[in-house]
C-alpha positions in Angstrom: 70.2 130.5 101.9 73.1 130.2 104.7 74.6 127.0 105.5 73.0 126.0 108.2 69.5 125.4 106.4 71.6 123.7 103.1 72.8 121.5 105.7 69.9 120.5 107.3 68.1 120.3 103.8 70.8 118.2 102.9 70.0 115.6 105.9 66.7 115.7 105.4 66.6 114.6 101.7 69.0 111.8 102.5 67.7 110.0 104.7 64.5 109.4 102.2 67.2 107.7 100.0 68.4 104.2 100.5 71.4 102.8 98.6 69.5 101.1 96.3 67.8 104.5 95.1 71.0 106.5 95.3 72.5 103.7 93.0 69.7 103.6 90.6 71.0 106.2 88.1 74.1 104.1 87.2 72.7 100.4 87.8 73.4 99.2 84.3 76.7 101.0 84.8 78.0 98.8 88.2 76.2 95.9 86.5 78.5 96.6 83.2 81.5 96.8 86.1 80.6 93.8 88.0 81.0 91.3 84.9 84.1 92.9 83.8 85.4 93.0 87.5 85.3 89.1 87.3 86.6 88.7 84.2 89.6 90.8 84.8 90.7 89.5 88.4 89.6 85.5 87.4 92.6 83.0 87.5 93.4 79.4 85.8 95.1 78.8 89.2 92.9 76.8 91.4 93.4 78.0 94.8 93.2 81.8 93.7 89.9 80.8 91.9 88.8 79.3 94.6 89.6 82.1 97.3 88.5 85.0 93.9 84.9 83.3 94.0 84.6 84.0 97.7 85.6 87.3 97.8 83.1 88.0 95.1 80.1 86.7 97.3 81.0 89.3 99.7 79.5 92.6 97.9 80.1 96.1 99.5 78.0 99.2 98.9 80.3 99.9 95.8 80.7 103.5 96.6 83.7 104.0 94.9 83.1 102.4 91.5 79.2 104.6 92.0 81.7 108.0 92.5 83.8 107.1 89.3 80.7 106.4 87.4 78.2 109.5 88.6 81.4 111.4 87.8 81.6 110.9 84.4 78.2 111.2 83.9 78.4 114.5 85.1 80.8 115.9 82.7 80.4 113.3 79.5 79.9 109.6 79.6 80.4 106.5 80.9 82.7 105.1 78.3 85.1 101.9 78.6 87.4 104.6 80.6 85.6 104.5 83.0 85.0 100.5 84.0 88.8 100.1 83.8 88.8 103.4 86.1 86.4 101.9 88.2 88.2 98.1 88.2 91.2 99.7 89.1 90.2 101.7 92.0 88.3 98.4 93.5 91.1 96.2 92.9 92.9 98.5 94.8 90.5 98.7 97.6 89.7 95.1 97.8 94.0 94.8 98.2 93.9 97.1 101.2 91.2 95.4 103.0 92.6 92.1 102.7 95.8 93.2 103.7 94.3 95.7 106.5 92.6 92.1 107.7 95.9 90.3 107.7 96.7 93.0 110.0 94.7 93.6 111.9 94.3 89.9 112.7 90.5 90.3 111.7 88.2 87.4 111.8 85.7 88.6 109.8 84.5 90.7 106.8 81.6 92.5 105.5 79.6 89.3 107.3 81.3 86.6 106.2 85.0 84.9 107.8 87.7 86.9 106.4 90.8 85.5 103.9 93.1 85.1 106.4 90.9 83.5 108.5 90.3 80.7 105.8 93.3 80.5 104.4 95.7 82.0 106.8 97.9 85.0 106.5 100.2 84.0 103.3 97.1 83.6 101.4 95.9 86.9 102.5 98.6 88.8 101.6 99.5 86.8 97.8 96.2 87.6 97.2 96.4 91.3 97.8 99.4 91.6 96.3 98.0 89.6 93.2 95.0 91.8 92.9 97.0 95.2 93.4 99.5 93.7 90.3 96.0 92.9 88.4 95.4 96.8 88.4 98.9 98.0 87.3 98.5 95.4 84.5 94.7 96.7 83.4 96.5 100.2 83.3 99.3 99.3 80.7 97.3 96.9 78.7 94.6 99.5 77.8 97.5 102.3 77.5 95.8 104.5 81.0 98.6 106.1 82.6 97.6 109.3 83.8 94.9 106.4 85.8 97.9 104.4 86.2 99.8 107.8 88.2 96.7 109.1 89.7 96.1 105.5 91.4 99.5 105.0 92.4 100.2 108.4 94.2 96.8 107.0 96.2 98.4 104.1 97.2 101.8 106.1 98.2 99.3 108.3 100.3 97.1 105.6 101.9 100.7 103.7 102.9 102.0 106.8 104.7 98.7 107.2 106.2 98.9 104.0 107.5 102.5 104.6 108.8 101.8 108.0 110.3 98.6 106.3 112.5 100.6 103.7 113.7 103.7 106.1 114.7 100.6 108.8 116.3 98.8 106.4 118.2 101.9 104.6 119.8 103.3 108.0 120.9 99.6 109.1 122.0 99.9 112.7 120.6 97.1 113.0 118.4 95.9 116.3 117.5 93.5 118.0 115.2 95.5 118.7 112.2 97.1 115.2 112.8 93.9 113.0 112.4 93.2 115.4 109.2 96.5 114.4 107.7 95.9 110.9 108.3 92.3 110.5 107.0 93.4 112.5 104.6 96.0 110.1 103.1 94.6 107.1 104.8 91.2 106.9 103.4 90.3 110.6 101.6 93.0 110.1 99.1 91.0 106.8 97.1 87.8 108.2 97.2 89.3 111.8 95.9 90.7 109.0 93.3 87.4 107.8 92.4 86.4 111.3 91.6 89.4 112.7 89.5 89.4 109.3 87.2 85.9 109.3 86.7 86.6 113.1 85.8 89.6 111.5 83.8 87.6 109.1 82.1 85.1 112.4 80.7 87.0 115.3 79.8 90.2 116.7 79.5 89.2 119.9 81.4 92.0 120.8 83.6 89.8 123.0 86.0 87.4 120.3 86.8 90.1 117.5 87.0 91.7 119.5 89.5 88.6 120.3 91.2 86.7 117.1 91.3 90.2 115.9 92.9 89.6 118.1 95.6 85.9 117.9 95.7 86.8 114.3 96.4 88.9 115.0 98.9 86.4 116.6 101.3 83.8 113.9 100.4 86.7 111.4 101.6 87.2 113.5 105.1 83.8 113.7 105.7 83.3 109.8 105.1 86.1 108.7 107.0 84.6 111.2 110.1 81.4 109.7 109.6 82.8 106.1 110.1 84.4 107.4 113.6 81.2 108.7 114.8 79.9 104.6 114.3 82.3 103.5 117.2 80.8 106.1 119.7 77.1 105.5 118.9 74.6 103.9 120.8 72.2 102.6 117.9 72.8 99.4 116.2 74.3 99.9 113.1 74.9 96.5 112.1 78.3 96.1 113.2 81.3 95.7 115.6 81.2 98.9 117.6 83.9 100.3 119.5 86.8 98.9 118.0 88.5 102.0 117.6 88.7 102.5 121.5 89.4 99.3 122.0 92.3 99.8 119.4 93.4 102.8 121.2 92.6 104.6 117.9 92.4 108.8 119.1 89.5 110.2 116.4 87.8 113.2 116.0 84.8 113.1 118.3 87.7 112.1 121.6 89.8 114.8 120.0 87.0 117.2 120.5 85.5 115.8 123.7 89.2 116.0 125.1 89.4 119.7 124.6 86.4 120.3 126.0 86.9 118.3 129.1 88.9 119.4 132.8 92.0 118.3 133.4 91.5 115.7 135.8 89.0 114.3 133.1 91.3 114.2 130.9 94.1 112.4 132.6 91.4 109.5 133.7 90.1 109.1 130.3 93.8 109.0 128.5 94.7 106.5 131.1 91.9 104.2 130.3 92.3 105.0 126.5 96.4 103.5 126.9 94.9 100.2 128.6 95.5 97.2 126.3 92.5 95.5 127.2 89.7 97.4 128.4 86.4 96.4 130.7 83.3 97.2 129.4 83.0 99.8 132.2 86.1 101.6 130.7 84.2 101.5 127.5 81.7 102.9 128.8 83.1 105.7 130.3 84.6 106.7 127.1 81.8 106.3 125.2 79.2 108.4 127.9 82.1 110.9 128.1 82.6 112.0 124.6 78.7 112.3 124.5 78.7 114.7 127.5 81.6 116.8 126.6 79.8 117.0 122.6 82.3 115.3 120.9 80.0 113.7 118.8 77.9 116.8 117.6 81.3 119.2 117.3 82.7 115.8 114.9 79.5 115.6 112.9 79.6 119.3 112.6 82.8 119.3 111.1 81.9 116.6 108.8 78.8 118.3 107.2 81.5 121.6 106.4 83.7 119.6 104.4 80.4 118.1 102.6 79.3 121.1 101.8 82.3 122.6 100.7 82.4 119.5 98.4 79.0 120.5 97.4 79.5 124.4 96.8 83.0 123.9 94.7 81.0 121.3 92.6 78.1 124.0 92.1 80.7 126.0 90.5 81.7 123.6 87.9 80.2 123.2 84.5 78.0 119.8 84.8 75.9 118.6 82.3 73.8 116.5 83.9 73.9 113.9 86.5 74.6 116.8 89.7 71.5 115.8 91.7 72.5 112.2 91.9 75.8 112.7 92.5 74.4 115.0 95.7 72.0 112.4 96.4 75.2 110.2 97.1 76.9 112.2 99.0 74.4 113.1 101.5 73.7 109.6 101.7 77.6 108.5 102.5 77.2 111.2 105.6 73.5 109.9 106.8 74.3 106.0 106.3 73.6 104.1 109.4 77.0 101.4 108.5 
């Protein structure tokens, strides 16, 4: 079968799967998670309490804890391992949003106002750092420090991600490889996390912790790229669209259109990407001229290789059971609709 029918078999079966049903398998799992998520990050202090219990009213998809747990399914069990693999890597997550917020100056969050918002900045950024000291201290009480070393190289990674965007986009060189690097380290590294702990938490197999760290990897790519095609879509995907043009964030799908396009193209639509604030006509250009030049099927092209790379590296590993629902997710992180 060559990759171009995988691929399209792939798309097909995901989009008959909604979260809910992709999460099934390992709903007593995130259940399991969720309690001892709250127990670990709960405080006697009253303001943290007060700002914890918000933030656990505002419930994600829980695609990372889902990747550590389908994970270790596939290669053993879902043990105590893997919940404090799976708090650690969310605590760690959660810290990075509300910092990202802080940040960004975001007003709000997964639907609701964000921490900073409420509480201002300094709140924002005790909290993250409280949360982020919550997961070094899980690692050391329960003894976990191969966790403890494969977390912290993610947050090195994610930090110089975050560094090497901010230095790319002010000098408005972005290339290729470039954006690769910094998805890569940005977002790619934690989800390539998820998969090598939950490995972690199974076996001691070096060949399928290394792999499933790679095989993580390419999932991580591929989600990141899907996220950049949302901000140059025209369906409603439930919400804020555009935000990376307005940010003057260069992806993928402008990278591509951009190499496709003339030069005099070129030089109007960099010029209306450098404006600080843009009309919605300049939006619009952007936005209708990516589509013409194919940016958006070229991106989503590249994201379905890295998927099924993911996909034919995990086909050469020894599961036991479990490989169809980890699929299952994975199709459905590249067909999600937010």
């Amino acid at each position: 079968m060559n990759q171009e029918v995988l691929l399209n078999n792939t798309q097909t079966k995901a989009k008959k799967d909604t979260l809910k049903e992709v999460t099934a398998p390992v709903r007593n799992d995130l259940s399991i998670f969720r309690s001892f998520f709250k127990k670990e990050i709960s405080s006697d202090v009253f303001l943290l309490d007060q700002i914890i219990n918000y933030l656990l009213r505002q419930k994600g998809k829980e695609i990372r804890p889902t990747l550590v747990f389908m994970t270790a399914r596939m290669f053993g069990t879902v043990d105590q391992r893997s919940f404090i693999a799976a708090t650690m890597i969310e605590l760690l997550h959660t810290a990075t949003l509300i910092h990202d917020d802080v940040v960004d100056e975001a007003d709000k969050r997964r639907g609701f106002l964000s921490i900073n918002k409420i509480w201002r900045n300094k709140a924002g950024v005790l909290l993250g750092d409280f949360l982020l000291s919550k997961g070094l201290l899980i690692a050391l009480e329960h003894k976990e420090y191969q966790l403890l070393h494969v977390l912290s190289d993610a947050v090195k990674k994610m930090s110089e991600g975050e560094l090497r965007q901010l230095k790319t986009s002010n000098l408005f060189n972005m290339t290729e490889q470039r954006y690769f690097q910094i998805i890569s380290e940005k977002t790619a590294s934690l989800i390539s996390a998820c998969c090598q702990c939950g490995a972690i938490a199974a076996t001691d197999n070096e060949t399928i912790l290394s792999e499933m760290k790679d095989i993580g990897l390419n999932i991580g790519i591929a989600f990141q790229i899907k996220d950049d095609l949302f901000d140059y879509g025209i369906d409603d995907i439930g919400k804020p669209r555009r935000n990376d043009i307005k940010e003057r964030k260069v992806t993928l799908p402008l990278i591509y259109a951009l190499e496709h396009g003339s030069r005099k193209e070129n030089l109007v639509i960099r010029r209306l990407m450098r404006k600080r604030k843009k009309t919605g006509k300049d939006i619009d250009r952007i936005v209708s001229f990516v589509h013409e030049k194919e940016g958006l099927k070229l991106a989503e092209q590249k994201m379905k290789q890295f998927t099924e790379s993911a996909l034919n590296s995990l086909r050469a590993l020894p599961v036991t059971s479990g490989y169809d629902d980890f699929e299952a997710l994975v199709n459905f992180i590249i067909t999600r609709k937010k």
